[in-house]
N, C-alpha and C positions, 0 to 999 in steps of 0.2 A: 504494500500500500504506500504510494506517493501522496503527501498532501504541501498544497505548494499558496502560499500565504504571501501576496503581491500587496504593493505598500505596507511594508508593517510598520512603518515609522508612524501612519495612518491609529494601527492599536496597540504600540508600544513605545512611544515618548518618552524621552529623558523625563527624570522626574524632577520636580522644581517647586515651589510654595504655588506658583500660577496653574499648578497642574487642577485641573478639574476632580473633582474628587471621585465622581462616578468612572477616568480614564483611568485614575490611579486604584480601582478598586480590578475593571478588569482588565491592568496589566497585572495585578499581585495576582489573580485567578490565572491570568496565561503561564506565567513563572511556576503556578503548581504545578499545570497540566504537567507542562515541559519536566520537570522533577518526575513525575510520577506516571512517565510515559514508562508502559512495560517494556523490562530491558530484553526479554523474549521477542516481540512481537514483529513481524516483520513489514516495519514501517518505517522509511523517510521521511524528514520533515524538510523542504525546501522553502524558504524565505527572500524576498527579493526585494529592494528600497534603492531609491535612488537620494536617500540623505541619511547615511550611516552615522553622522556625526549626531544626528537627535534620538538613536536609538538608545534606550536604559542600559548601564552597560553590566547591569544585572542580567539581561536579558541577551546580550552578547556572549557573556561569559556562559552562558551554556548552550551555544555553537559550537563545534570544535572545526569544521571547515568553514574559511570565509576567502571569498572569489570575488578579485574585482574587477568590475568591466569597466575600459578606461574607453573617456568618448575618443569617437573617429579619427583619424589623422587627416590631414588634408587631401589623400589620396580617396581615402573611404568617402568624407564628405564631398568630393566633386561627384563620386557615382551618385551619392546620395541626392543631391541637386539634379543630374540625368534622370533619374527617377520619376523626378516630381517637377522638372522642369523644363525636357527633354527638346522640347522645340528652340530653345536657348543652344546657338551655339557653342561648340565644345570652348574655347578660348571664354567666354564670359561665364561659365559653369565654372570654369578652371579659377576665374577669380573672386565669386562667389562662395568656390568653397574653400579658398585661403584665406578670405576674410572673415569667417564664419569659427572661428576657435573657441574651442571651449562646448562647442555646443553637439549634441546629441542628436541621432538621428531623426527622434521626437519633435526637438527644437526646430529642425532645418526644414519637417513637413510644414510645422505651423508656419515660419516664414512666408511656404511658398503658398500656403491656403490665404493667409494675409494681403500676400500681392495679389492672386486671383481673386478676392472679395473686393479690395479696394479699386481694383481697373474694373472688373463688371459695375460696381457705383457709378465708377466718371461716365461708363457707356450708358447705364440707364439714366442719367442725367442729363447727358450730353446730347443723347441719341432715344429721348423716349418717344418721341413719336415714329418714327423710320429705325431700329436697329440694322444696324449694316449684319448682314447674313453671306457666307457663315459670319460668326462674330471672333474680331484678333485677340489672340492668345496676349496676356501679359507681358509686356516690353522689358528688356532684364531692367530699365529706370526703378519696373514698380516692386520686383526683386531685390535691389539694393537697398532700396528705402525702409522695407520692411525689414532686411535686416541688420538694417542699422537701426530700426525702432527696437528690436531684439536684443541685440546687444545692448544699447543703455540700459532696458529693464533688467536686463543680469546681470551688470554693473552695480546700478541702483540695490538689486534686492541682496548683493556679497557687501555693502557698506553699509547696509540697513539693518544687516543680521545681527544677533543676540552673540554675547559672548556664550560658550556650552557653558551649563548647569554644570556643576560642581557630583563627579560620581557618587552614588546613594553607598552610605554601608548595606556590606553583604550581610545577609544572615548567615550563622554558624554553619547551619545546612550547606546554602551555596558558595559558602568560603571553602569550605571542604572541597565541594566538587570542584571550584575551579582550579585548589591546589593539586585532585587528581588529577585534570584535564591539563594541567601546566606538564605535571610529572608525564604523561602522558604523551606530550608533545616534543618532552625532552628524549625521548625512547625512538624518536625517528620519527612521529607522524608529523605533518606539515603545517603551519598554523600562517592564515594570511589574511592580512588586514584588506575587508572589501567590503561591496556595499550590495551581495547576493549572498547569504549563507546556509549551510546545510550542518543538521548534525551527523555523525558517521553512525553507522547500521551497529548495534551491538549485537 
């Protein structure tokens, strides 16, 4: 049995005074399960966030694999752009997705949804009575522009962020485990800071 738990950062938050009391009640519940998962039973647990740093690290510490996926390089992000923006010749793709760092293949759709929303606006605006049929594909102008709206909001939201919350004491219980799972790691299994994690099959 695979069970695979997308945004956990979503039900398991660093914990802080601001934490909501009813979040902090079912991540203390999730922390049980995870303890009192049969060490018999033939199940995985896979985990995937793309903001590792707001995970409890109560809740880390009883991972023992963690994979991280680093965004695109700029060879990946020019395919990414052909994908989604394909009528753009190769040379403006190529510069699109140099200028595009940092960001995920997630990011670089919404980009190009952005400039497709924004040029069909100027056409029905432009063009409400008579739309020109077929109707033109997105000018890389409206590609650029988007993202570069893009990037300042990632800008913005890395100057805007909270310093992390201060790690919660373990309890006796999971200070234990994480000293076995150190001992553990020290015996040859792999331990890697990432922002997808799984625990190993017992």
């Amino acid at each position: 049995c695979v069970l695979f738990l997308d945004e956990l950062d979503a039900l398991a938050g660093s914990r802080s005074r601001e934490m909501h009391e009813a979040s902090r009640r079912m991540l203390s519940v999730l922390l049980r399960r995870l303890d009192g998962m049969d060490a018999q039973a033939d199940t995985t647990l896979i985990a995937a966030t793309n903001r590792r740093t707001d995970l409890d690290s109560a809740l880390l510490s009883r991972f023992d694999v963690r994979i991280h996926f680093a965004a695109p390089e700029a060879p990946g992000r020019c395919e990414i752009f052909g994908l989604y923006a394909k009528h753009l010749p190769a040379e403006q793709r190529f510069r699109l997705g140099d200028a595009a760092r940092g960001l995920s293949g997630r990011d670089i759709l919404d980009v190009c949804r952005q400039a497709e929303r924004r040029w069909m606006c100027s056409l029905l605006r432009d063009e409400l009575d008579e739309p020109p049929l077929p109707l033109p594909l997105p000018p890389y102008e409206e590609y650029e522009a988007a993202l570069h709206r893009r990037l300042e909001t990632s800008s913005e939201r890395e100057d805007d962020a909270p310093p992390p919350a201060p790690p919660p004491k373990l309890s006796p219980h999971a200070a234990a485990a994480a000293r076995a799972r150190e001992a553990h790691g020290r015996s040859g299994s792999s331990h890697l800071w990432a922002n997808s994690v799984a625990p190993d099959r017992r």
